[in-house]
C-alpha positions as CSV (number, residue, x, y, z in Angstrom):
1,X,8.3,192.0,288.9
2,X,12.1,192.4,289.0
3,X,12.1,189.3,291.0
4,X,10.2,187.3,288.7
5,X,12.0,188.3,285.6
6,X,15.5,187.4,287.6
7,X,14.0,183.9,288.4
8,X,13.2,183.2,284.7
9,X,16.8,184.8,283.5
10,X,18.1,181.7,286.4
11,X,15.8,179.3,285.0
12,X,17.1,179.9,281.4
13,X,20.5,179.8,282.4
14,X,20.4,176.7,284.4
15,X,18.6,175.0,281.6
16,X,21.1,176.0,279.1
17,X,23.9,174.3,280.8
18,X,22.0,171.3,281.5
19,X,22.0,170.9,278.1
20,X,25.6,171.7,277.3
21,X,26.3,168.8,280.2
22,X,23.6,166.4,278.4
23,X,25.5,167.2,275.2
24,X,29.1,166.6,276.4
25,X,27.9,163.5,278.3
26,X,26.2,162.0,274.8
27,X,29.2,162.9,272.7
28,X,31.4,161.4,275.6
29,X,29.3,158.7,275.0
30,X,29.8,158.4,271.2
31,X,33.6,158.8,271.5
32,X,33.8,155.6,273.5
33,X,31.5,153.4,271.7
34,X,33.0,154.3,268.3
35,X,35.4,151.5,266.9
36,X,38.6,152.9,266.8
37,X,40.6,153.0,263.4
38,X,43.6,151.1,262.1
39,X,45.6,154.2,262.8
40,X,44.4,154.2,265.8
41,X,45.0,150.9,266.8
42,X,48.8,151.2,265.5
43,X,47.7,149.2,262.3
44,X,49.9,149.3,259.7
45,X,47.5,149.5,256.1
46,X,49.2,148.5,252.6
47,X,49.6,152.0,250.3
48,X,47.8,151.6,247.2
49,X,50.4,152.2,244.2
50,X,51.0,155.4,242.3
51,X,48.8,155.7,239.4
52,X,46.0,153.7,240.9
53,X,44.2,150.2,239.2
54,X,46.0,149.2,236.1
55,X,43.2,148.6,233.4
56,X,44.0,146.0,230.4
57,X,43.5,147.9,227.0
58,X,41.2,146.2,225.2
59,X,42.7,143.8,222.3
60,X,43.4,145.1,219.0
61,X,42.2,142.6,216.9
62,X,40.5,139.0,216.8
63,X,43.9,137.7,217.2
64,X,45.3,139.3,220.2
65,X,41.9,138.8,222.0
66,X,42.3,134.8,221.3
67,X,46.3,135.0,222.8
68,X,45.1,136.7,225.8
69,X,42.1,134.0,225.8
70,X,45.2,131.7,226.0
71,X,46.9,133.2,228.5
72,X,44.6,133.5,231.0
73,X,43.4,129.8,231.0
74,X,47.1,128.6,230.9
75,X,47.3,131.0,234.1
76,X,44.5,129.2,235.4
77,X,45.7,125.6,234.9
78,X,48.9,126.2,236.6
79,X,46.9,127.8,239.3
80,X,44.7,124.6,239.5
81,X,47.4,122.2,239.1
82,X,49.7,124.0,241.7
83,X,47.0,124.2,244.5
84,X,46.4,120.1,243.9
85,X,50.2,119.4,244.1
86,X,49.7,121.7,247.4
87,X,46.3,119.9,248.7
88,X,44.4,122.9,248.9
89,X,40.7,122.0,249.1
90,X,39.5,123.9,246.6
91,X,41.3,122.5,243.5
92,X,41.4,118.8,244.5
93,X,39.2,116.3,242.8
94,X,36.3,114.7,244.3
95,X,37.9,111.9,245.5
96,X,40.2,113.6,247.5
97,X,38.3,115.8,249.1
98,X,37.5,115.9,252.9
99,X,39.5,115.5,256.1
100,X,39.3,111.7,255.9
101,X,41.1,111.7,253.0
102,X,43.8,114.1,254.0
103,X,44.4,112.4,256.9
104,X,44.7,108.6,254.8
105,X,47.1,110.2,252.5
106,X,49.2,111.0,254.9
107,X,48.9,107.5,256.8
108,X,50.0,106.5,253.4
109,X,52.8,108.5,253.1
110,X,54.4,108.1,256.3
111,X,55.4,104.9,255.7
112,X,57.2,102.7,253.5
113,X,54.7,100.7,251.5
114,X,55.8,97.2,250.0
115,X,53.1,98.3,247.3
116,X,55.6,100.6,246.0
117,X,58.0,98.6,244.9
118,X,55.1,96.4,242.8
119,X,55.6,98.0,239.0
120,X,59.2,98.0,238.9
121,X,59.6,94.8,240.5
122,X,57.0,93.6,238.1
123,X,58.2,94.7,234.9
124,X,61.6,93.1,236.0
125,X,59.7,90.0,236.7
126,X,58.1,90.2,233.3
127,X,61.8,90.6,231.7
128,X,62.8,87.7,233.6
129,X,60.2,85.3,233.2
130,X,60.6,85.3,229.3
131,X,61.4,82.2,226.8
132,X,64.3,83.9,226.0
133,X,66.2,84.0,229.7
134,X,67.7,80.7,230.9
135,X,65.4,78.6,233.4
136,X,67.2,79.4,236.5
137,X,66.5,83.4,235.6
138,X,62.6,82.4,234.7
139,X,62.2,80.4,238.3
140,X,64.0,83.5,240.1
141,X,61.7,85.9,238.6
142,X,58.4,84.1,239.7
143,X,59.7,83.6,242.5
144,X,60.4,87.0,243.0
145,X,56.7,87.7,241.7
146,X,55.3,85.7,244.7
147,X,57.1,87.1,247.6
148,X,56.0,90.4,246.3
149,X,52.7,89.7,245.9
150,X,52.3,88.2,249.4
151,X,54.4,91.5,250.7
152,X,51.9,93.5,248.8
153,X,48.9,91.3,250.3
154,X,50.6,91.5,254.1
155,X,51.6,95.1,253.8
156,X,48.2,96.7,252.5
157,X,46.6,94.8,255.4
158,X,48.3,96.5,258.2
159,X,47.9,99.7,256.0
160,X,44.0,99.0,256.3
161,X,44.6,98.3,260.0
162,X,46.5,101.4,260.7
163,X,43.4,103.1,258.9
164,X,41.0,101.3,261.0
165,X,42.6,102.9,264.0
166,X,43.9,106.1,263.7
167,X,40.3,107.5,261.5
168,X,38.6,107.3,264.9
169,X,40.6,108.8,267.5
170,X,41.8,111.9,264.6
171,X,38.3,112.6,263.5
172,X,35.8,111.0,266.1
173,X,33.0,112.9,264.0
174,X,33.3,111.2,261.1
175,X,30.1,109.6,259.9
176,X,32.2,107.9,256.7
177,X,33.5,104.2,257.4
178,X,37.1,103.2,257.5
179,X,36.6,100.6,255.1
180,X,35.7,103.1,252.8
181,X,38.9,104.5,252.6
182,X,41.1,101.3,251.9
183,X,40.9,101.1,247.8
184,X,41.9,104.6,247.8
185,X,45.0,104.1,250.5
186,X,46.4,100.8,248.6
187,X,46.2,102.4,245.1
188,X,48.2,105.6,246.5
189,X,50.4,102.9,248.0
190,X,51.1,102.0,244.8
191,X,52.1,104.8,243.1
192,X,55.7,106.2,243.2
193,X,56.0,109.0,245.8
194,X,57.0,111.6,243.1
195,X,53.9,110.9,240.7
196,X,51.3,110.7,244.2
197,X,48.6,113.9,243.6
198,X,48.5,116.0,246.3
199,X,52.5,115.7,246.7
200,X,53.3,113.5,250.3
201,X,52.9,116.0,253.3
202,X,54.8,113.8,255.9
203,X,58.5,112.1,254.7
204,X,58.9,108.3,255.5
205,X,59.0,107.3,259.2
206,X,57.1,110.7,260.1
207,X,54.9,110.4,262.8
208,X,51.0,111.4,261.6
């Protein structure tokens, strides 16, 4: 009897620390597949400022509610307006949406575009060619009015050209056709840099 009562005392014991090793081995286990934290990780987390999240006190009257009204939507239109200027994606229209047209805009802008030089040229021409300047001044300004309108024709060609070529290799998975792209390209061309929407990217002569 003592015997048996000595093997059972063993038995008990040796299942007991079993299961402590079964329990260090799972929580082992748990340590190592747990995701360590930030502060763990050395990662440095913003502190939240004293007094916690700031909330508006509702407005007083009619009046105050329709300035704040106000204010907010004027926040938002210089929001809008600053992320076009910038090209962000989210606030640009329709039509200059997309990588295509990114990348056309700033084929556009790279270079110097006869096109450019088309309003102010013309309204000199316009000046010039009245009843009221001597001939010689009318025949110079239609002159003038030619060779820019052929420089306009020649320029936006090689502008389509360039398009033609560099849509491709840039963005092989484009599914949209070059030529789609050319109205929009010459009527940026045409506009001052400083009045173009998105603002130019690349300066004059940089490479795209």
């Amino acid at each position: 009897m003592p015997s048996l009562f000595r093997r059972k005392s063993d038995d008990l014991v040796t299942d007991a620390v079993e299961s402590l090793d079964d329990s260090a081995v799972a929580t082992t286990t748990r340590a190592k597949s747990r995701t360590p934290s930030k502060r763990e990780l050395g990662v440095a987390t913003p502190k939240r400022k004293a007094g916690g999240r700031v909330i508006e006190p509702p407005p007083a009257n009619k009046r105050e509610a329709m300035r704040r009204m106000r204010a907010k939507q004027a926040d938002s239109r210089r929001e809008a307006r600053e992320g076009m200027m910038a090209g962000k994606e989210e606030y640009l229209q329709p039509r200059d949406k997309g990588p295509e047209r990114a990348l056309v805009r700033n084929i556009v802008d790279s270079r110097r575009n006869a096109a450019s030089f088309f309003l102010p040229v013309a309204l000199i021409v316009v000046i010039g060619a009245s009843g009221q300047m001597p001939p010689l001044i009318r025949v110079g300004a239609n002159l003038m009015w030619f060779a820019l309108a052929i420089a306009v024709i020649v320029d936006s060609f090689l502008l389509t050209r360039r398009i033609k070529k560099l849509l491709p290799e840039r963005l092989p998975k484009s599914t949209t056709p070059a030529k789609r792209h050319y109205t929009y390209a010459i009527m940026r061309s045409l506009q001052f840099r400083r009045m173009r929407i998105p603002k130019p990217a690349l300066k004059p002569g940089a490479k795209v």
